[in-house]
C-alpha positions as CSV (number, residue, x, y, z in Angstrom):
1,X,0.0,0.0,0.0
2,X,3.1,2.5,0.8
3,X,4.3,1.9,-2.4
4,X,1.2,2.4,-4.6
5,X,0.4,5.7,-2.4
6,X,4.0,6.7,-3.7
7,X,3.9,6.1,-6.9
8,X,0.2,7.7,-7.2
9,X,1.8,11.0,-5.0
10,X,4.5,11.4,-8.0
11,X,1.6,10.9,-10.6
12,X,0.0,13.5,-8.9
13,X,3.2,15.7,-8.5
14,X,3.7,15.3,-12.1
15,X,0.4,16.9,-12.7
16,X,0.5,19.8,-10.8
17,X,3.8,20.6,-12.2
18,X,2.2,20.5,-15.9
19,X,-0.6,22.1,-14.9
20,X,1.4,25.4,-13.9
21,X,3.7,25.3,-16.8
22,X,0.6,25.4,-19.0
23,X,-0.2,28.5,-17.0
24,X,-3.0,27.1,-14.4
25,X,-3.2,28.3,-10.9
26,X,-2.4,25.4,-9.4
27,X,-5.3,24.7,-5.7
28,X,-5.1,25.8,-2.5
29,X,-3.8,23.7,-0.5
30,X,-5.9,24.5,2.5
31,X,-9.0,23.7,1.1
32,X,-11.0,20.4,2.8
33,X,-10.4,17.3,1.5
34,X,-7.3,18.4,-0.4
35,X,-4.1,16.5,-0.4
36,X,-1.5,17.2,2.1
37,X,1.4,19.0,0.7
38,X,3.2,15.8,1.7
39,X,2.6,14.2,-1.5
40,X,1.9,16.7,-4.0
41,X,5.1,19.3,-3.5
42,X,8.1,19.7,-5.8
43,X,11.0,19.9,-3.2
44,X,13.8,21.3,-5.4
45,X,13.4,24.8,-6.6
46,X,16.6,24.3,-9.2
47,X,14.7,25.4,-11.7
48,X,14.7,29.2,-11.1
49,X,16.6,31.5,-13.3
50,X,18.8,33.1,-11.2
51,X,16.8,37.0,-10.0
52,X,16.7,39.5,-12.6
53,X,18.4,42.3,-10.7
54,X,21.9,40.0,-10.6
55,X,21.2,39.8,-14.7
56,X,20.8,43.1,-14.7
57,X,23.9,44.2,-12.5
58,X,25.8,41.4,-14.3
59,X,24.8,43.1,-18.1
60,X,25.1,46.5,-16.8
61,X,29.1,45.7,-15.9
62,X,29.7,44.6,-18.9
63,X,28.0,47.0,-21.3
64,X,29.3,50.0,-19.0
65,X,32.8,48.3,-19.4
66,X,33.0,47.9,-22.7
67,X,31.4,51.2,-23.6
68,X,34.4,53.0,-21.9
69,X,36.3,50.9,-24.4
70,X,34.8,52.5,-27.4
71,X,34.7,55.6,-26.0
72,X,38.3,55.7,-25.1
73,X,39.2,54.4,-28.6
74,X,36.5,56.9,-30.6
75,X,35.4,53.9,-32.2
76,X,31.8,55.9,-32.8
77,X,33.7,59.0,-34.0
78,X,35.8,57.3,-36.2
79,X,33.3,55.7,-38.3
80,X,30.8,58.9,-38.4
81,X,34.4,60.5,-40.1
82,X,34.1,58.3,-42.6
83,X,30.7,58.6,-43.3
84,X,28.7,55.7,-41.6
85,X,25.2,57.1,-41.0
86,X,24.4,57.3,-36.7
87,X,22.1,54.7,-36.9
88,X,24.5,52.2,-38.8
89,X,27.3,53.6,-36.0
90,X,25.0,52.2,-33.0
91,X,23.8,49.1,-34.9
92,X,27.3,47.9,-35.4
93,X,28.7,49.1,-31.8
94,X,25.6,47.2,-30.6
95,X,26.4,44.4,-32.3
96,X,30.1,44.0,-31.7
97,X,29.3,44.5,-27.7
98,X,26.3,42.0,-27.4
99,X,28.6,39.6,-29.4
100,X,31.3,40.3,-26.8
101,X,29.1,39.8,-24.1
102,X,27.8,36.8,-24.4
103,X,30.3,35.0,-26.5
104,X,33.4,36.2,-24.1
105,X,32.6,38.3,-21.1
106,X,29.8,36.1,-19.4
107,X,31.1,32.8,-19.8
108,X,34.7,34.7,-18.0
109,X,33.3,37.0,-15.5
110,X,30.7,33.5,-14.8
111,X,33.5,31.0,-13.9
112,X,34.9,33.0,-11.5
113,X,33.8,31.0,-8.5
114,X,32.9,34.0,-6.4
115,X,30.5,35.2,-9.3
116,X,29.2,31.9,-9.7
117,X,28.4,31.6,-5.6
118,X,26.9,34.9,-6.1
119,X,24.3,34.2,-8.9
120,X,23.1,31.0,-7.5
121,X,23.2,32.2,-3.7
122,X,19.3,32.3,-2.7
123,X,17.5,33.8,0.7
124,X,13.9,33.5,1.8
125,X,11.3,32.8,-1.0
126,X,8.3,33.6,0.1
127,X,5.6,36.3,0.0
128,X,7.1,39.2,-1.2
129,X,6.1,43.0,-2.0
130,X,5.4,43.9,-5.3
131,X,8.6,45.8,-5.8
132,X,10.8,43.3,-4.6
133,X,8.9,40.5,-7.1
134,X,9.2,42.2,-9.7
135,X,12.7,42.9,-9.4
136,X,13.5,39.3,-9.0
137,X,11.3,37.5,-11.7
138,X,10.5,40.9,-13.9
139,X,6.9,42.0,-14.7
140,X,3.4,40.7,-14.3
141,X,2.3,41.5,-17.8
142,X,4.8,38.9,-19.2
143,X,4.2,35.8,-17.5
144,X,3.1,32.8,-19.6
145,X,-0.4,33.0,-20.6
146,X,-2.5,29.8,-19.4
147,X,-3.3,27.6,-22.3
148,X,-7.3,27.0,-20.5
149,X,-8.2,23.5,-22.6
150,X,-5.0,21.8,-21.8
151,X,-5.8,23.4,-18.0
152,X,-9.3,22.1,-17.6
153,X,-8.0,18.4,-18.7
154,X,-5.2,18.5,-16.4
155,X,-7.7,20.1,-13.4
156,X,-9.8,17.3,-13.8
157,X,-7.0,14.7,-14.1
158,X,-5.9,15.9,-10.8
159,X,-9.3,16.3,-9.7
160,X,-9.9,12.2,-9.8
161,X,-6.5,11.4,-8.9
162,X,-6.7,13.3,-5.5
163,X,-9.6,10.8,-4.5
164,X,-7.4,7.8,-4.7
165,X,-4.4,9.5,-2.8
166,X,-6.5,10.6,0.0
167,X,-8.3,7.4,0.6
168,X,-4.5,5.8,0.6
169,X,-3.6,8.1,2.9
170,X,-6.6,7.7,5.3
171,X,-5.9,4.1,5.1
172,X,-1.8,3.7,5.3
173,X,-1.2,7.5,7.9
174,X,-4.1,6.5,10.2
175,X,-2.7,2.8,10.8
176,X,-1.8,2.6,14.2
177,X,0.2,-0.5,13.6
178,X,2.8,1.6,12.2
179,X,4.8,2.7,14.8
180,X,6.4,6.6,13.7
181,X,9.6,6.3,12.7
182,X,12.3,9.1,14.1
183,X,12.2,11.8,11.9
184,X,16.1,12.6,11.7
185,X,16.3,8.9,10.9
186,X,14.1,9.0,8.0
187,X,16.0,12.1,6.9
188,X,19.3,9.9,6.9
189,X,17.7,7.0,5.1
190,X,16.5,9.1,2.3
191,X,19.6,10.9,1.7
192,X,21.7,8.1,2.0
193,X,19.6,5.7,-0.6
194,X,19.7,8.6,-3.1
195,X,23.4,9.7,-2.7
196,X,24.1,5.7,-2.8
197,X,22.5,6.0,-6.7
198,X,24.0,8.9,-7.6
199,X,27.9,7.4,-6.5
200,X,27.4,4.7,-9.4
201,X,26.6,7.6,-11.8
202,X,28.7,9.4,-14.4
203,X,28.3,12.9,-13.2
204,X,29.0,15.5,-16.1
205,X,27.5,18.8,-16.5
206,X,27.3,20.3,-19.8
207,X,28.7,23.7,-20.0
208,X,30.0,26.5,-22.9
209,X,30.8,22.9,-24.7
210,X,32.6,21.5,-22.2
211,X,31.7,17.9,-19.7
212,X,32.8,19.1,-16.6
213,X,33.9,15.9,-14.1
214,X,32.0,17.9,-10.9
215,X,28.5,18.8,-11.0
216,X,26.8,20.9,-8.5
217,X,24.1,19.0,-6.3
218,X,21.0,20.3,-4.1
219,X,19.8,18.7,-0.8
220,X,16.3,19.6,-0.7
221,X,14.9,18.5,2.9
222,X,10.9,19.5,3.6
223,X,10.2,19.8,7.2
224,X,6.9,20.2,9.4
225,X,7.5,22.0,12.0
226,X,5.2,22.4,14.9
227,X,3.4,25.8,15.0
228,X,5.4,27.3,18.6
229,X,9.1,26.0,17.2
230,X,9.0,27.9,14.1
231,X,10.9,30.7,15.3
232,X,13.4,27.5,16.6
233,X,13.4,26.3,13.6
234,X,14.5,29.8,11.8
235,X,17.6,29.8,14.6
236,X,18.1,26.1,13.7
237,X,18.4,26.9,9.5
238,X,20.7,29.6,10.8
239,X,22.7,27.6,12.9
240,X,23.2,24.8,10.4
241,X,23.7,27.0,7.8
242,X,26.7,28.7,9.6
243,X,28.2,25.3,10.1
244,X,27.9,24.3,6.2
245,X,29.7,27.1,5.8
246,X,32.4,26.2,7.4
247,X,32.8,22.7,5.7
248,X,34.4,23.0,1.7
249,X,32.5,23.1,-1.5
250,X,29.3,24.7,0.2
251,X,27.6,27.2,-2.3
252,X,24.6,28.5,-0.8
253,X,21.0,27.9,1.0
254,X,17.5,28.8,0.0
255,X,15.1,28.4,2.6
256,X,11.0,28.8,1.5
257,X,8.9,29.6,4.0
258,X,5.1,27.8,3.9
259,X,2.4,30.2,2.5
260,X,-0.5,28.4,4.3
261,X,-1.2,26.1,7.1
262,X,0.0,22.2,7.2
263,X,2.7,23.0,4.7
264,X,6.6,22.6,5.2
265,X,9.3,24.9,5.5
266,X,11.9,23.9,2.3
267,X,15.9,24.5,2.8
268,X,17.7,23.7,-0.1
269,X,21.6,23.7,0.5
270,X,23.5,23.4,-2.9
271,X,27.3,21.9,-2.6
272,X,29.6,21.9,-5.5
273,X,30.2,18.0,-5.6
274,X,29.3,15.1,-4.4
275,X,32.6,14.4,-1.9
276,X,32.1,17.9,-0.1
277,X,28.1,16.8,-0.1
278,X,28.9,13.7,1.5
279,X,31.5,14.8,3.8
280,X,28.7,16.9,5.5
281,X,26.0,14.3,5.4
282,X,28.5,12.3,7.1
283,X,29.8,14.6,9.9
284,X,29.0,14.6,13.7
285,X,28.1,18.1,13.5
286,X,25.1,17.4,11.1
287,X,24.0,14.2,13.3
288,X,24.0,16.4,17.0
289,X,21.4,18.9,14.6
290,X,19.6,16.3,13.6
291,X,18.6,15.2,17.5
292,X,18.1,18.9,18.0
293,X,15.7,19.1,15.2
294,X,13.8,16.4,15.9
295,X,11.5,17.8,18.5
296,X,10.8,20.7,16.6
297,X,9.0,18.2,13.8
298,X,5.6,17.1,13.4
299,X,6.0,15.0,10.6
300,X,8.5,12.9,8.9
301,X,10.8,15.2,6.9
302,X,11.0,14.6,2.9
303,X,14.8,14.8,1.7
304,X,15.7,14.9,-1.9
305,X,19.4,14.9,-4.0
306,X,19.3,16.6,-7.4
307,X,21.5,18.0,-9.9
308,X,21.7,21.7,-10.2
309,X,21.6,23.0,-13.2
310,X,24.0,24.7,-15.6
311,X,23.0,29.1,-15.5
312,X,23.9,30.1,-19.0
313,X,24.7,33.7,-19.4
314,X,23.1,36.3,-18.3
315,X,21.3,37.5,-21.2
316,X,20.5,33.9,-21.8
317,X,18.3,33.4,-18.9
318,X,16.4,36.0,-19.2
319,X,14.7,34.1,-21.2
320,X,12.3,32.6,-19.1
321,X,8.2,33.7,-18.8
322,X,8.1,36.0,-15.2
323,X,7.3,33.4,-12.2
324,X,8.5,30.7,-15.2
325,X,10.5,27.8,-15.1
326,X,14.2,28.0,-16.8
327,X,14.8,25.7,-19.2
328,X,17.8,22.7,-18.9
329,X,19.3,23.9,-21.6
330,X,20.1,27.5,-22.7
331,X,18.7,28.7,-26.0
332,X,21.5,28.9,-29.0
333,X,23.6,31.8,-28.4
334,X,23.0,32.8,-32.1
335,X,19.3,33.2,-31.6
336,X,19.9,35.0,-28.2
337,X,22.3,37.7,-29.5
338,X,19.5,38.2,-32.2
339,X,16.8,38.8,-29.6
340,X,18.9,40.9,-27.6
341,X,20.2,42.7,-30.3
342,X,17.3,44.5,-31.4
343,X,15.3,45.6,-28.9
344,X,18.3,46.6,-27.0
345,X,19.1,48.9,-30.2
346,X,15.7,50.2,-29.9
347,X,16.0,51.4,-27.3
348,X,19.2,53.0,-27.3
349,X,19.4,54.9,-30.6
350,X,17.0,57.5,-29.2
351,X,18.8,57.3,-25.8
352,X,22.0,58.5,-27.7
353,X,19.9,61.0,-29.8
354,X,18.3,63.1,-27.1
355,X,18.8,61.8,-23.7
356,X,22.9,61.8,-23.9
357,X,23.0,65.2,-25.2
358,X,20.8,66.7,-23.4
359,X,22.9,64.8,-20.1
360,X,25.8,67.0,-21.4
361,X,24.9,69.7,-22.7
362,X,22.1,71.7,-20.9
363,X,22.9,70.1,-17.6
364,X,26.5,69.7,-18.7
365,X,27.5,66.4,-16.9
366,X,30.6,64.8,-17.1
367,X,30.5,62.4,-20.1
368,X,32.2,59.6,-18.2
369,X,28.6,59.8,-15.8
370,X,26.2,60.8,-18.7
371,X,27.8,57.0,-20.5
372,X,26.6,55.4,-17.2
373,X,23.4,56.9,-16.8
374,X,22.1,56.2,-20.1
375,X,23.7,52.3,-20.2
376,X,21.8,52.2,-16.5
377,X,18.9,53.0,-18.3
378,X,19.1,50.9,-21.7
379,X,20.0,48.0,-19.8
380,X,17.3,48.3,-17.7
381,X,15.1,48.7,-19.9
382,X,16.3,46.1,-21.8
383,X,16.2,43.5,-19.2
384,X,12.6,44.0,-17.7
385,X,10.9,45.0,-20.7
386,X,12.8,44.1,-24.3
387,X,13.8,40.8,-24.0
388,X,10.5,39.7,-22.2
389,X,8.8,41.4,-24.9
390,X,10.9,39.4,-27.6
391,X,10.5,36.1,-25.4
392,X,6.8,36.6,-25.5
393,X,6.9,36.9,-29.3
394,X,9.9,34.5,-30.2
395,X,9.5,32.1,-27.3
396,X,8.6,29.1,-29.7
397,X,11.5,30.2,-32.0
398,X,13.8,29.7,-29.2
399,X,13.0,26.6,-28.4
400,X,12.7,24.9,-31.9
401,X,15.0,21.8,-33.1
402,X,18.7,23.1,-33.7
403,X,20.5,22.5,-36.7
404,X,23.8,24.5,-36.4
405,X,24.9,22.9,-34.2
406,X,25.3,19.7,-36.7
407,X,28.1,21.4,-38.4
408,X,31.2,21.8,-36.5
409,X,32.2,24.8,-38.6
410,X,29.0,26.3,-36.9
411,X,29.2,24.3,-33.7
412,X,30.5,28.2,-32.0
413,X,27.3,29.8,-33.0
414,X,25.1,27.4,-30.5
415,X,27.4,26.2,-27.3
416,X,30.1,29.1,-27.3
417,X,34.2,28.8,-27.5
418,X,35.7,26.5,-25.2
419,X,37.0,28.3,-22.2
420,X,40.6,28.5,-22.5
421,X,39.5,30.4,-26.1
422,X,37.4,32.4,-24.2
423,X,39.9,33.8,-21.8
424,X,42.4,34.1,-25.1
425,X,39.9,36.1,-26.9
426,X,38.8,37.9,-23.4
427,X,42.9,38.9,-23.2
428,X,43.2,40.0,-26.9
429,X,40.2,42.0,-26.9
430,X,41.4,44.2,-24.1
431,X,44.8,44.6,-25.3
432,X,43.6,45.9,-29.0
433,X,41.2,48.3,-27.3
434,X,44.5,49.3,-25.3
435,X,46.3,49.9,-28.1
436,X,44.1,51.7,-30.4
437,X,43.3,53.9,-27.0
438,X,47.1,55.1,-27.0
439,X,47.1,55.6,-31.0
């Protein structure tokens, strides 16, 4: 019977996550004769694009960067002398510094491993104010519109499947001749079966064309916790948290707190391999927690072990609907230069034509300033409102078959250089801007 009522709570689980990637609102979960949360709930959250604000503060660097470059070198100025038309001047300079982007400064500035930490380091996901969700997932207005036939099927899918799950429930929770096991040791068991798979497994992780040996693993653990040692349990995360720390390849937490009653608070603590994982799991640190833990619980904790997944660059995943969920694998780079390309020179060929003057003539500003206020502003722009516009028009595009990458001659265009390329062309392209700036 335990087994059936698992198998039907990951039929169910796979059902409620269709049902909000086609865009449905999903049920309350405190609604009678509902579920519990401990079969229907997706316990890794690896799917999140990183927030849009680090995008944003990753793109601005490197437009602001490499617009002192061509500002330095009078790359515009040079090419209006010889007759290129304005537009044509910030079509190509557009081109040559999305191309640089996300060809050679993203994948560089990315592997750094303090960038890295950075852009997958989480906090509290929660409720949050307006202001602070749109900065992190970008605007209402560009979410994924619900597809309502494929919604209704799925609604009433889930609809007859929750009457088998709770009558298994009723039947196999309710049995008192099954003792309750201790909730840290059902914690260990889980984690120890899964982590016991994944040691037989070839680990690679596909990234800017290269299989990388090391792959980045989650340990998502859902606890219940007992309504008057919640704010124990927030000392507890923080406690453990601070010891992690202190143990080698430990990348960051992500705790979500439960939105209504009977659900589980959800820490998800990412490590950068599966030795460091396993050196913590295995530690008398983690087991005295445990024992601590254990009276705060009112249920027996669900642990899961899952491969993170590879961020792309940071104009690559903004492509993903507002609230969405981010793709395995990162569009072609070809196709995302060409969606970022042309909003993004929408919106700065009038920027340059009226804005930037006006910066330094009427209210003469210093240019060096007036250059960062107005890439501030087209990269914002840019990043909450052009390429969500393009995603929402293109998104299909994006995500049809590839065929460059069939050809090696073209094989660039989708993946990227490998990275020691990428730090050669990352070293030559500073050194010709230095020496054009001195002739």
């Amino acid at each position: 019977e335990r087994e059936k009522l698992i198998k039907l709570a990951n039929r169910y689980g796979i059902l409620i996550q269709q049902l909000n990637e086609y865009g449905g609102t999903g049920y309350d979960n405190t609604k009678p004769n509902r579920i519990s949360m401990h079969d229907s709930m997706q316990l890794v959250p690896h799917s999140r694009p990183p927030p849009k604000w680090k995008l944003y503060l990753l793109a601005l660097s490197g437009a602001y960067i490499t617009n002192l470059g061509v500002i330095f070198n009078h790359l515009s100025l040079r090419m209006l002398m010889v007759g290129f038309p304005f537009g044509l001047v910030v079509f190509l300079n557009l081109a040559h510094l999305v191309a640089f982007l996300i060809f050679v400064y993203f994948p560089v500035v990315q592997s750094l491993p303090i960038v890295d930490q950075w852009m997958r380091r989480g906090g509290k996901v929660g409720e949050m104010s307006p202001c602070v969700s749109v900065l992190d997932q970008g605007l209402q207005i560009f979410a994924a519109p619900a597809n309502s036939a494929m919604v209704e099927i799925l609604k009433a899918r889930v609809e007859k499947l929750e009457q088998h799950v709770e009558a298994l429930r009723m039947a196999v929770f309710q049995a008192p001749e099954h003792p309750p096991t201790p909730f840290s040791d059902a914690i260990d068991v889980q984690v120890a079966q899964q982590l016991k798979s994944r040691e037989d497994e070839d680990c690679y992780v596909l990234v800017d064309g290269e299989r990388r040996a090391t792959e980045l693993l989650t340990l998502s653990v859902a606890h219940w916790v007992k309504w008057e040692h919640v704010e124990n349990f927030r000392k507890w995360t923080e406690k453990i948290t601070h010891e992690m720390a202190r143990h080698p390849g430990f990348v960051g937490l992500t705790t979500i707190e439960p939105q209504h009653e009977n659900e589980p608070f959800i820490n998800t603590f990412t490590y950068d391999s599966l030795p460091n994982l396993l050196c913590f799991i295995n530690s008398d640190v983690r087991k005295q927690l445990l024992l601590e833990l254990n009276v705060m619980l009112q249920g027996t904790s669900v642990a899961e072990v899952a491969k993170e997944r590879a961020i792309g660059d940071a104009f690559s995943e903004l492509f993903v609907s507002t609230g969405g969920i981010a793709p395995i694998r990162r569009p072609p780079l070809w196709k995302t230069f060409i969606l970022v390309q042309i909003p993004l020179f929408l919106i700065v060929w009038p920027v340059l034509s009226y804005i930037s003057p006006l910066l330094t003539g009427k209210y003469n500003i210093h240019p060096l300033l007036a250059n960062f206020i107005c890439t501030f502003f087209n990269v914002l722009v840019n990043t909450y409102v052009g390429v969500p516009l393009m995603h929402a028009q293109f998104g299909e595009w994006l995500k049809a078959e590839r065929t460059f990458e069939k050809l090696p001659v073209f094989q660039f265009l989708d993946i990227g250089f490998p990275r020691p390329m990428q730090y050669c062309l990352f070293i030559l392209y500073c050194l010709l801007f230095f020496i054009f700036g001195l002739a």
